[in-house]
N, C-alpha and C positions, 0 to 999 in steps of 0.2 A: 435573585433567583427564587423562581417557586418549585419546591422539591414534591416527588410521591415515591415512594417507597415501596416500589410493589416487591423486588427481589429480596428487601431485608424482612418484610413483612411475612412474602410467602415461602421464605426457604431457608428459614429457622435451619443450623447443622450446616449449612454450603457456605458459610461465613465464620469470621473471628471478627466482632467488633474493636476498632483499637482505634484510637486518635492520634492522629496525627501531630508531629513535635514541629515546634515554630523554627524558621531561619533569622536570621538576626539580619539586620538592616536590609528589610523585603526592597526592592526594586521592580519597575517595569522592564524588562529589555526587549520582548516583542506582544504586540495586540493583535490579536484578528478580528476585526469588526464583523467580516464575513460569518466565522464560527458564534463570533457575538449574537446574531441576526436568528442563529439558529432555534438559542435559546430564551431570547429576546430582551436582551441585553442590547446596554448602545456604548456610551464612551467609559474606558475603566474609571475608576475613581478610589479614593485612599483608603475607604472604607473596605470596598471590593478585596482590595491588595492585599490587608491587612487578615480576610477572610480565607482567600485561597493562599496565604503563605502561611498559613496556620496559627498565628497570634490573636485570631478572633474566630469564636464560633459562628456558622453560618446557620442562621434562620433555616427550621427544618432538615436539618441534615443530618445525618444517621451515623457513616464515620465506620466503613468497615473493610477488610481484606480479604476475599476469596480465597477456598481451596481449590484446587484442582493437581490433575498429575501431569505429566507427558514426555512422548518420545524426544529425544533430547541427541540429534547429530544420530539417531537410529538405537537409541538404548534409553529403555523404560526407565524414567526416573519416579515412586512413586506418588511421591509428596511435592509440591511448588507453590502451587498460591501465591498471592499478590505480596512479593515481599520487600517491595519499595512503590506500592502504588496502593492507596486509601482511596474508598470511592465514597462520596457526598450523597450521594444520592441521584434520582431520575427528574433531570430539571426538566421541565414545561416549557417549551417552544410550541410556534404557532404551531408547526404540523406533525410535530414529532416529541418524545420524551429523548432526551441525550444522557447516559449517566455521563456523570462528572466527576473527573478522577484528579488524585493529586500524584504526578507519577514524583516522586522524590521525595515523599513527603516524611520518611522517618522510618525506625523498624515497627514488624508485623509478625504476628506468631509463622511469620512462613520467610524471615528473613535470613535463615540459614547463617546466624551467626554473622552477617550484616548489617550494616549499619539502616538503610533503606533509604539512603540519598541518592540523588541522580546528580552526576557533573555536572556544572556549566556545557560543556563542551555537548555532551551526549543530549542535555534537554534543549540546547538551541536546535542540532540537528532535528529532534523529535519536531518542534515548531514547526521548522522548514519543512521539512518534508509529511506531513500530511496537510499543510495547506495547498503545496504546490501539488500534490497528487490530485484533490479537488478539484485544483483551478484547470487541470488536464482530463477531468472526467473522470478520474478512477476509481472507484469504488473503496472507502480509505474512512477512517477514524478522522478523527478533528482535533486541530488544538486551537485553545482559544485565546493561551497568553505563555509564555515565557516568563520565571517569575527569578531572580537572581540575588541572590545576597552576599555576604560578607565571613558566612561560614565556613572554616574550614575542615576540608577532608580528603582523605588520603589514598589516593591508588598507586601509581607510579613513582607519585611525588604527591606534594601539597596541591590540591586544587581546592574550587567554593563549590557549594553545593548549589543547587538549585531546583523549580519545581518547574515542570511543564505541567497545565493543564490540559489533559485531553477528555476530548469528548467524544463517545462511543454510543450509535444506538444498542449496544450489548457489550458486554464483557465478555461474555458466554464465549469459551472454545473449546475445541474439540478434546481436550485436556478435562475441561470438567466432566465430560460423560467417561471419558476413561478411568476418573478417579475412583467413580460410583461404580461402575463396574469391573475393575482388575482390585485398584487399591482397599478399597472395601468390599471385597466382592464377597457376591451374594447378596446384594446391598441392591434388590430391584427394585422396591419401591421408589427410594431413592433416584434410581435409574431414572424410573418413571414419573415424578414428579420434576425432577430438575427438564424431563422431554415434554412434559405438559406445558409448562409454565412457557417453556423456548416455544413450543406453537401458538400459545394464547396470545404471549406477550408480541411475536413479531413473525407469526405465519398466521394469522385471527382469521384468515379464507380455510385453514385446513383444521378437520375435526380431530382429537386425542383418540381415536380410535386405530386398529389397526390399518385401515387403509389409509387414515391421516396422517400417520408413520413413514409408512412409505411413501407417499408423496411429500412428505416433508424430507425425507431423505435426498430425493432426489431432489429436490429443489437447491438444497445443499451441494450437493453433484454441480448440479448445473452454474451452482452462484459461484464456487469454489473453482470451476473450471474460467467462467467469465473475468473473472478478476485474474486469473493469471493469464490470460487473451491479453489484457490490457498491459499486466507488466513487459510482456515480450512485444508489443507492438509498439510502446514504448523507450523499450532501453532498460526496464528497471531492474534493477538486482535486489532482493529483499535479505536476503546474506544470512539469515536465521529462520528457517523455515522448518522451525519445532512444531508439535503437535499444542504445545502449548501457547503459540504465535498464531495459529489459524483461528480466524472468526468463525462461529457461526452460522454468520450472517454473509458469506463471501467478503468483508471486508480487507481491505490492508491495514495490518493490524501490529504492535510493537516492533517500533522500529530501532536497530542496533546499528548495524557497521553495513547500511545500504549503501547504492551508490547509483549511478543512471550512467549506462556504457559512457566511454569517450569513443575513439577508436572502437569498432566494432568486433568481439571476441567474444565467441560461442561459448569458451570455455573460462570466462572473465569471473574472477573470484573476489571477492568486496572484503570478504571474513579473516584476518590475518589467524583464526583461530581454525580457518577450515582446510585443515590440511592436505585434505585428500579432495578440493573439488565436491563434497557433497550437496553445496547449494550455489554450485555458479550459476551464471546463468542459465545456458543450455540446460541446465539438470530441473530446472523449477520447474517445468510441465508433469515431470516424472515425478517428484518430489510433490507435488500437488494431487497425486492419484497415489502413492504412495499412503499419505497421513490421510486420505480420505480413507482406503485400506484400514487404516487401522480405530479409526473413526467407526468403519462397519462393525469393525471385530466387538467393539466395546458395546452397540447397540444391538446384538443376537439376541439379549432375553426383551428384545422391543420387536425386533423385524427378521422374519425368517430368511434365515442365510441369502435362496435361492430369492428373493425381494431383494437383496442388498444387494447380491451380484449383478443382476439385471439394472438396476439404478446405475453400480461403479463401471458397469459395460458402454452405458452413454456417455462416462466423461469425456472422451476419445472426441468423439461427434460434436459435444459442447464447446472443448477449446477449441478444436480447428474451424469451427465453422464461424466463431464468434474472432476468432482468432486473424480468419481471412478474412472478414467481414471489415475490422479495422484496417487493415492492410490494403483492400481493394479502394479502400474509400482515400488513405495516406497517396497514394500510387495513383490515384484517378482512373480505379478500375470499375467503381461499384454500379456505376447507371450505366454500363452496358447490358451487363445481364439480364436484366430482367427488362429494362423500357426499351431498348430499342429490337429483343424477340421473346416477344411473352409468350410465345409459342413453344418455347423449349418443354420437352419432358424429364420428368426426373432423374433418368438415365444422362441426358445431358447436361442439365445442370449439374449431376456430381462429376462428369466426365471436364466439365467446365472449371470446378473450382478445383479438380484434380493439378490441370495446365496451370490456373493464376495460382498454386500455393507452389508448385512447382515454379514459374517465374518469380513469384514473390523469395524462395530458396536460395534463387541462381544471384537476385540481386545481393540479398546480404549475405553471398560467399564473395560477390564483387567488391563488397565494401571491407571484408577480413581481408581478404588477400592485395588489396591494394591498400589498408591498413589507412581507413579511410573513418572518419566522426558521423557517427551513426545521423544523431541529431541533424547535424548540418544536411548532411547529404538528402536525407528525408524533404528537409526545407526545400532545395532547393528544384523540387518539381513545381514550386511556385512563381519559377522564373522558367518555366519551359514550354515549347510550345512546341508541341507534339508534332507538327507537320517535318519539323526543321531537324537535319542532322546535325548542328552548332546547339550546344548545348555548354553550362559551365558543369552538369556532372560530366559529360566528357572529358573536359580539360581538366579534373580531377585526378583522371584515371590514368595507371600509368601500362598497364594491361589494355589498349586502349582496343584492340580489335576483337578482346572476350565481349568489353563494354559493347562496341558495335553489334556485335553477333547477339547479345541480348537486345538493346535497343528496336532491333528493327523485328525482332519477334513483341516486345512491347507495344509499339507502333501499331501494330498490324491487330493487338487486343483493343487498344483503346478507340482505334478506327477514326474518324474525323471531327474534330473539336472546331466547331462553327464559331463562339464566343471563347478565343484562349481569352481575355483575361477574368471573364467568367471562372473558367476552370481552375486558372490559379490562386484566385482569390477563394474557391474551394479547397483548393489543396494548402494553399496558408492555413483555412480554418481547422484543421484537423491536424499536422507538421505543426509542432511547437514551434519557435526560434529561438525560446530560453527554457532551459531545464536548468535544476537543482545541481551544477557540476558541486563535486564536492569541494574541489578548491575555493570557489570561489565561497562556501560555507566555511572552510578552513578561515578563508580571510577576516571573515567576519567574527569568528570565535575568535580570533590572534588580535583583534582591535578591542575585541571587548576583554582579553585576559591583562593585554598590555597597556591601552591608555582607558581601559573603561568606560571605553566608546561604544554607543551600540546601534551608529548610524547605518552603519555599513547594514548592519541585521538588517535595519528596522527598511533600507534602500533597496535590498536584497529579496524582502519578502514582498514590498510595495511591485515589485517586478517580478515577479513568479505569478501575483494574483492576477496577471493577465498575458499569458506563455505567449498566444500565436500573434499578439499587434506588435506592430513594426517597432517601436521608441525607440526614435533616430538617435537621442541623449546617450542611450544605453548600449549602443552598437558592440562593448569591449566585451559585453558581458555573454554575449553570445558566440566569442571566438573560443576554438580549440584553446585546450590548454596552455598553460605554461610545463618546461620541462619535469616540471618538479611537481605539477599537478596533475602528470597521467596518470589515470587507473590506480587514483589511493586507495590504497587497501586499511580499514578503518579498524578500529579495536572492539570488542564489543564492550569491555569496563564502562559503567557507570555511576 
């Protein structure tokens, strides 16, 4: 890895330099060539291992833990910083710098009386699921390896620790502007350098000046809104939606006790810590305009109020329209609009996407109330052909005359499909047929705690890196669950 340094270099005081403590008998349990490729990296090797499990220092790297603060389930916590994640520095990929972080890697003046290990359990998941978010387009952090040892440590019971590697084009969350300004407040310069560096380093189209604020604001707006388009059009539950979990960068960004619907439920909760529903599902749009809220509040001595409000007024218009955008394409809504009457005026195209988010509505209260797999059902517009009342979503449905009464309003949007298998082979490319069910990640952690196996992972992630192709081998891995694997609800300990 070829490392630069610009964040330890140029923001002296937003840091605690600290190194990282070694795990005893390092191990591979999972690789991403993919995230490899990023940083231009190709196969691991024992040197490599030896580097990111901390028993060998790595060539140009720096070795430090962020401060920052955040809202935490809705109450200001004012101190947090990286207090089980050391970051390396900004490796050199062909087209981009990744920092590189060791999420487990040992305690941090911000570990709260903590050890700063990540389970086994919690860094397999971290693997999993930001390579499978990639491989599905969504806007997400990287990991590059799964690193496993022999060390023990204590939550529940006895578990080993372990290191996920992730890679992030920023660290940076809306947590660190809050720190410089509530936590240290008064502390503008500060404010304003840690806001300088975030537009240089990765908005370099907008100037540090006041109108570059603002339009930097809202780009945030808009990236913040996009990426949760994606988790709901998806399925995804992010289950810890702190002020101190949101990127910068609209990222998906630390992941704890997520999960991707099974059965389709609005009100679906992943967090066994989240008592009251503050980040099921249904709540994450809201929940995403909420910590942007408070994102504003923290940049006032940057951007006048009346600027902030006007930006957090378009988030509304950014998720839904990005929101529907996925949706119409899932559904085989999207090349009506526009190619077959380019004609419309803008009155009608909102009046238009008003009726498809409204059908898009009526469909996923069809799949709650007939308590039906989100995923699957998506899939299977790739076996429809739209002329035909025989359908296998029909024969899903046990409401079968609500299903009719949508269907032929459906019918009547998507109008006549010349090429159906054109269409399905469209609607395959967008409709997953494997997502990240948590059971089937449960599987693979209970093979590697129990016989120290880590095929399953290593089978599990080789088939996530490509969600929407058919792999007739794999057929089980894309069934509803087992009884015992609906709607786990996960821990956030790690």
């Amino acid at each position: 890895m070829r490392f630069k340094q610009d964040f330890f270099e140029q923001l002296t005081g937003f840091y605690s330099q600290v190194y990282p403590q070694p795990i005893s008998n390092p191990h591979w349990l999972g690789w991403s060539d993919d995230a490899a490729a990023l940083i231009g990296l190709s196969k691991p090797n024992d040197e490599l291992l030896m580097q990111l499990s901390a028993n060998h220092a790595a060539d140009g790297a720096s070795y430090y833990a962020q401060v920052y603060s955040g809202h935490q389930f809705g109450g200001y916590t004012p101190r947090l910083g990286d207090g089980r994640s050391i970051i390396l520095g900004e490796a050199i990929g062909p087209h981009y710098a990744w920092d590189v972080a060791l999420k487990g890697g040992g305690p941090t003046p911000y570990s709260r009386m903590g050890d700063g290990r990540a389970v086994m359990r919690s860094a397999v998941r971290e693997f999993l699921i930001s390579e499978a978010l990639a491989a599905l387009h969504v806007p997400t952090s990287r990991a590059l390896a799964v690193i496993g040892s022999d060390l023990p440590v204590w939550r529940e019971g006895q578990e080993t620790a372990a290191i996920t590697v992730r890679l992030a084009k920023s660290h940076i969350r809306f947590g660190h502007f809050e720190y410089f300004s509530y936590t240290e407040k008064g502390n503008n310069a500060k404010l304003k350098q840690l806001a300088d560096f975030t537009i240089s380093q990765h908005f370099p189209h907008l100037s540090t000046d006041k109108a570059g604020y603002i339009q930097w604001f809202n780009e945030v707006v808009a990236a913040t809104a996009k990426m949760i388009a994606h988790w709901q059009s998806i399925g995804f539950a992010h289950g810890v939606m702190n002020t101190d979990n949101m990127s910068i960068l609209g990222d998906s960004f630390d992941f704890g006790p997520f999960a991707f619907l099974d059965t389709f439920k609005e009100d679906f909760i992943c967090n066994h810590s989240d008592h009251e529903g503050r980040y099921a599902f249904g709540q994450q749009p809201g929940v995403g305009f909420w910590n942007l809220q408070r994102l504003a509040q923290a940049l006032t001595p940057l951007i006048a109020s009346d600027d902030l409000v006007q930006a957090l007024n378009q988030y509304q218009r950014y998720l839904v329209d990005h929101y529907l955008l996925l949706m119409e394409q899932k559904l085989g809504l999207a090349e009506v609009k526009f190619a077959q009457e380019p004609s419309l005026t803008d009155e009608a195209i909102a009046e238009q996407q008003k009726q498809d988010l409204q059908l898009v509505g009526e469909f996923t209260t069809l799949l709650e109330t007939n308590q039906l797999d989100y995923t699957n059902s998506l899939r299977r517009f790739g076996e429809l052909d739209v002329s035909s009342q025989k359908s296998s979503l029909r024969d899903d449905m046990v409401d079968v005359a609500k299903f009719d009464h949508w269907f032929a309003r459906y019918q009547q949007r998507v109008g006549k499909v010349d090429d159906v298998a054109n269409w399905q082979r469209d609607r395959n490319a967008v409709n997953p047929k494997y997502i990240l069910r948590n059971y089937l990640a449960q599987e693979a952690i209970i093979a590697i705690e129990e016989q120290g196996d880590n095929s399953k992972l290593v089978q599990l992630h080789q088939l996530l890196r490509h969600p929407f192709n058919q792999h007739p081998t794999m057929e089980d891995f894309a069934k509803r669950p087992p009884e015992w694997g609906q709607g786990l609800i996960m821990s956030c300990s790690s």
